[in-house]
C-alpha positions as CSV (number, residue, x, y, z in Angstrom):
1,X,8.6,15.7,31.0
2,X,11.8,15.5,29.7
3,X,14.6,18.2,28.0
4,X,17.5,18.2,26.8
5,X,19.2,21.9,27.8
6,X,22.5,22.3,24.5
7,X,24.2,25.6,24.6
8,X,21.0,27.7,26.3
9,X,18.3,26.2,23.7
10,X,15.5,24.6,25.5
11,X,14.0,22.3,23.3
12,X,11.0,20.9,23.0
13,X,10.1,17.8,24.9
14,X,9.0,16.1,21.6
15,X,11.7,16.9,19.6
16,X,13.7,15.4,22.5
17,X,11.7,12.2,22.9
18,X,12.0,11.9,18.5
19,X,15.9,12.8,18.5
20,X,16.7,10.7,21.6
21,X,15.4,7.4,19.3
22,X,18.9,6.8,18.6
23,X,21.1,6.0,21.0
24,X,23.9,7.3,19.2
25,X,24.9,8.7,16.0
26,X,22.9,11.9,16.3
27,X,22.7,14.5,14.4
28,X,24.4,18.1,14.7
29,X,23.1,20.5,17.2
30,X,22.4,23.0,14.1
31,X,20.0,20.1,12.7
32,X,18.7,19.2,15.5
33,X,17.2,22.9,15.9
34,X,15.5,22.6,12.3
35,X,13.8,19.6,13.9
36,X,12.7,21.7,17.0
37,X,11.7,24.6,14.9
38,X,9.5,22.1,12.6
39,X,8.0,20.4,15.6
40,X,6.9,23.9,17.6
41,X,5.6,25.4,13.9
42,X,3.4,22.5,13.5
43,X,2.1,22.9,17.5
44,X,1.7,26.7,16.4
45,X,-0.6,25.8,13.3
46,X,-2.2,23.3,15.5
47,X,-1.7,20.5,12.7
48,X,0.7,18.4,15.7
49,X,-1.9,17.1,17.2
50,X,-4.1,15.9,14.0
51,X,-1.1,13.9,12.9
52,X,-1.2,9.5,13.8
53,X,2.5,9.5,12.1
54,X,4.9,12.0,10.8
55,X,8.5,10.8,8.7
56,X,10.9,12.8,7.9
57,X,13.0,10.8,5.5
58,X,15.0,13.8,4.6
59,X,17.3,13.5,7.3
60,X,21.6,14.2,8.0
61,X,21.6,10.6,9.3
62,X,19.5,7.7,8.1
63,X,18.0,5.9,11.2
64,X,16.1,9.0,12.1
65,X,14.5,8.8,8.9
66,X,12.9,5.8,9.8
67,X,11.4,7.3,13.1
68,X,8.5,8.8,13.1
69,X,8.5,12.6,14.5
70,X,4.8,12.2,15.9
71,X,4.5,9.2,18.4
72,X,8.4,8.1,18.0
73,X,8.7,5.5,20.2
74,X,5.5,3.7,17.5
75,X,7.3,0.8,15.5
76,X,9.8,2.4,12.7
77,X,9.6,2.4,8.7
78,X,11.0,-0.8,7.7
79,X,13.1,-1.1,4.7
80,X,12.4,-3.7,1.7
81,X,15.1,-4.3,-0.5
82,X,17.2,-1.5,0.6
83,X,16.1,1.6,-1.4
84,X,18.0,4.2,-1.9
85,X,18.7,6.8,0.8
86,X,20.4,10.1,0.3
87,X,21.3,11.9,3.2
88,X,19.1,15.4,4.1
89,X,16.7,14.3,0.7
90,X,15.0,11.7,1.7
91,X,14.4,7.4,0.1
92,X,14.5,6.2,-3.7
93,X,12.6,3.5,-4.9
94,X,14.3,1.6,-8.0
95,X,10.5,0.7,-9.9
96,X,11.3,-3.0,-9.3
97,X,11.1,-4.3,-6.0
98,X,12.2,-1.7,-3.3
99,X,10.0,0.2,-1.1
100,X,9.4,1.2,2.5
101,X,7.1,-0.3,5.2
102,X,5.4,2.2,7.7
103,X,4.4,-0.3,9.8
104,X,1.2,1.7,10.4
105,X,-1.8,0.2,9.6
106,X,-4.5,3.0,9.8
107,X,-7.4,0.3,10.7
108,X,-6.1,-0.8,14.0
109,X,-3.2,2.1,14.8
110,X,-5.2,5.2,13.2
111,X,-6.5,7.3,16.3
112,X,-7.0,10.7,14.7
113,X,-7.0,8.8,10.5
114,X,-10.5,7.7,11.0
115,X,-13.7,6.7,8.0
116,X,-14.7,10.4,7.4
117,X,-11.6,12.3,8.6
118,X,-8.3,11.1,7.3
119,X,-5.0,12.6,5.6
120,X,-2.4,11.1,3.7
121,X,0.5,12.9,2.3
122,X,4.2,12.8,0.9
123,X,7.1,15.5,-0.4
124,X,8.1,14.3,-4.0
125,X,11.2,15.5,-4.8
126,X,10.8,13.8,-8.4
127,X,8.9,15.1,-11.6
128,X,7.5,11.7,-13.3
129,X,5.0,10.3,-14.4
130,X,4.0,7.0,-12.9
131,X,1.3,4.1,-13.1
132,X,1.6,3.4,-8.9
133,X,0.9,4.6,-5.7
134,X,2.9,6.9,-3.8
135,X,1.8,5.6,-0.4
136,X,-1.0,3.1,-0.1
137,X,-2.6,-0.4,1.3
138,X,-5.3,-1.7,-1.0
139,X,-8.0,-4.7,-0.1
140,X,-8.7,-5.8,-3.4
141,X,-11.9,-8.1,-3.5
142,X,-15.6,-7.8,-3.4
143,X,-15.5,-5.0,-2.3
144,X,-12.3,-3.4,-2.8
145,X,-11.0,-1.0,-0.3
146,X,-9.0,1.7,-1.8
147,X,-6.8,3.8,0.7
148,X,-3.8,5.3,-1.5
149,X,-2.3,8.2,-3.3
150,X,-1.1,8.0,-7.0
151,X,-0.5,11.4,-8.0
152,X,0.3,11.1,-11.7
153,X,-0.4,9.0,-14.3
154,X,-0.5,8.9,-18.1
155,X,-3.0,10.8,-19.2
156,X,-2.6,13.3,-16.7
157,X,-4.8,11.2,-13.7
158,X,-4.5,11.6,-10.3
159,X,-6.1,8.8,-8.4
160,X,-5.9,9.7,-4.1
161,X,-8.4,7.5,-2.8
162,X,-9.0,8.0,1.4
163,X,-11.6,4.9,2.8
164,X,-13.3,4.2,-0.9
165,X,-14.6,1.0,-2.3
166,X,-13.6,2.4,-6.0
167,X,-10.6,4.1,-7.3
168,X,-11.5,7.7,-8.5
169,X,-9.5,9.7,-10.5
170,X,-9.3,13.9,-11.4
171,X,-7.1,15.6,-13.9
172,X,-3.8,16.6,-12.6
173,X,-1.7,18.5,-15.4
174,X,1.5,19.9,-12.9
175,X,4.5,18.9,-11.9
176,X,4.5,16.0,-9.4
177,X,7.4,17.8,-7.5
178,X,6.2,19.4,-3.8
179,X,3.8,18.7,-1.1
180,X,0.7,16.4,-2.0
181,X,-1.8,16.2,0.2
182,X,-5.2,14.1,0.4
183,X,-7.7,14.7,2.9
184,X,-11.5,13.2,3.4
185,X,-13.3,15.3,5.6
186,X,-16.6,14.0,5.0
187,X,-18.6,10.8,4.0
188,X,-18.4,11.8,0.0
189,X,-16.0,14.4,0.1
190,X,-11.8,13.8,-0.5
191,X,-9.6,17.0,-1.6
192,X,-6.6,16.6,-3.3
193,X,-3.8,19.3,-2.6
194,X,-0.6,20.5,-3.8
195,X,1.4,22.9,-2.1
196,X,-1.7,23.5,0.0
197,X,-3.5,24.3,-3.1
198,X,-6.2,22.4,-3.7
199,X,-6.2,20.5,-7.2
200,X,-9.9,19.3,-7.0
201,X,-11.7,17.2,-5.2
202,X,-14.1,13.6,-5.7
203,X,-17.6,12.8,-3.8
204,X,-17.1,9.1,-3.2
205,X,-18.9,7.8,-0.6
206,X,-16.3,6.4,2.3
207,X,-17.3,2.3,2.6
208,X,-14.4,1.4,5.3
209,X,-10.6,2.1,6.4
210,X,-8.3,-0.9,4.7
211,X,-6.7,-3.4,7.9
212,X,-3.3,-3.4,6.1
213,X,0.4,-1.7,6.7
214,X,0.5,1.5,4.6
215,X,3.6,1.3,2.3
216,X,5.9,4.4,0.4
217,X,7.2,4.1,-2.8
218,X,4.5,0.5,-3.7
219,X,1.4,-0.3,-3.5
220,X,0.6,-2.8,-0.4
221,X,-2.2,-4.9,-2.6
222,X,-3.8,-6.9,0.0
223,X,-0.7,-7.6,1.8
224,X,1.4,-7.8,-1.4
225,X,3.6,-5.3,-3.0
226,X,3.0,-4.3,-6.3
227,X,4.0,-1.2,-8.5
228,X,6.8,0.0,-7.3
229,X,7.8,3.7,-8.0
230,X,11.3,5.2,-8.6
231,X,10.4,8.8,-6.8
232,X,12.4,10.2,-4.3
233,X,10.1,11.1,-0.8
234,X,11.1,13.3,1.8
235,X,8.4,13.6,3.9
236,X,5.4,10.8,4.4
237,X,2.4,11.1,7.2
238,X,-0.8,10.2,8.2
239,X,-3.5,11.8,10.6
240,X,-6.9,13.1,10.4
241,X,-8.7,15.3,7.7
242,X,-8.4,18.6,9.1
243,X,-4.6,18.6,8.8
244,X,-4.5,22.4,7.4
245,X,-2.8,21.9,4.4
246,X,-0.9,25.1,3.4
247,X,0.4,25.8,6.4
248,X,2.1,22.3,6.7
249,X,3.4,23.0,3.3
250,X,5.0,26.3,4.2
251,X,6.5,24.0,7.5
252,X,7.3,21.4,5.2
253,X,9.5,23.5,2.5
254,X,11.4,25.5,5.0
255,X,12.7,22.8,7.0
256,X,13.8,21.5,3.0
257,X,15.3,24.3,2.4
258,X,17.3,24.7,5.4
259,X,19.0,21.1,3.8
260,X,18.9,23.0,0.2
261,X,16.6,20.3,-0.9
262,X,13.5,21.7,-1.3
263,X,12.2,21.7,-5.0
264,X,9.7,24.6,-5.1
């Protein structure tokens, strides 16, 4: 096990093995404490180890945004068409083309994102409402394999489908700004949270886990993408269903609003 030993802080040896991804180009020793701070609150909640991927694309410097803090040396985010990044808020989509490949494909790279006990989840930073999904990979065919979150759409729908074979929906009236959170922890049972509030839930029996790249900001529709959003995400991650919720939210906002970029 490694360390790296700045000014009598110990860190971490994750938050080492995440910040020492770059080569160069770093970021400040001040920022690179909110990262240790994140990484031994999420070990203290004992969420750490339920996550398969963890970005934080609100970052001081954007190739660290492209890392993922949970298993960093994994393949990085790729980007498609250059969206837009803005330094400590995280990546813009432009609702035409741009997006952001995870390069995780929960089918053959999900270890603790299995059928019955999987979490997807992402910080908006962006109150809209949109006819996509937020973070996604779709096999569309007989039978369709839904694995996506769209958190708002007209007619106040929120569709966050975990392992279906049909898209279900629930009513969703708030602001699409915060922490959204969707978690199967059984064969028919998917919650839908915000903030670590839970918004409601659907009882859709789990048919299998899609073989396809998740992407943020599209939809990955059987390998194509397709309805692209213009949100800003600051956060994106994947793991296993009993992610506790509000206490990755509380995590989540005060490492934001360390960068004043938090929205709740």
């Amino acid at each position: 096990m490694i360390s790296i030993f700045i000014r009598k802080r110990l860190f971490h040896p994750d938050t080492v093995r995440y910040i020492t991804q770059l080569a160069s180009g770093r970021p400040s020793y001040v920022h690179q404490k909110r990262i240790d701070e994140l990484v031994l609150g999420l070990k203290q909640d004992n969420n750490w180890n339920l996550f398969d991927r963890f970005w934080i694309l609100a970052q001081p410097v954007q190739p660290l945004s492209r890392v993922s803090l949970v298993n960093p040396t994994s393949v990085n985010m790729t980007e498609v068409n250059s969206p837009t990044w803005t330094a400590n808020q995280g990546y813009t989509g432009n609702g035409v083309d741009m997006y952001l490949n995870t390069n995780f494909n929960p089918n053959t790279q999900g270890v603790n994102f299995t059928l019955n006990s999987a979490t997807l989840g992402f910080y908006s930073r962006t109150d809209i409402i949109e006819t996509t999904y937020n973070l996604s990979c779709i096999v569309t065919g007989i039978p369709n394999n839904f694995c996506g979150m769209s958190i708002k759409r007209v007619g106040n729908l929120m569709f966050n489908d975990i392992n279906n074979d049909s898209a279900t929906s629930i009513d969703f009236t708030g602001a699409t700004t915060g922490l959204f959170t969707a978690s199967r922890t059984a064969a028919e049972l998917t919650t839908s949270y915000r903030n670590g509030i839970s918004i409601g839930t659907t009882a859709v029996i789990s048919s299998s886990i899609p073989s396809l790249n998740l992407f943020a900001m599209a939809s990955n529709n059987s390998g194509v993408p397709s309805v692209f959003s213009t949100r800003q995400m600051s956060m994106a991650f994947a793991g296993g269903g009993g992610i506790d919720s509000l206490k990755l939210f509380l995590r989540i906002e005060r490492y934001l609003d360390q960068l004043s970029s938090g929205v709740i």
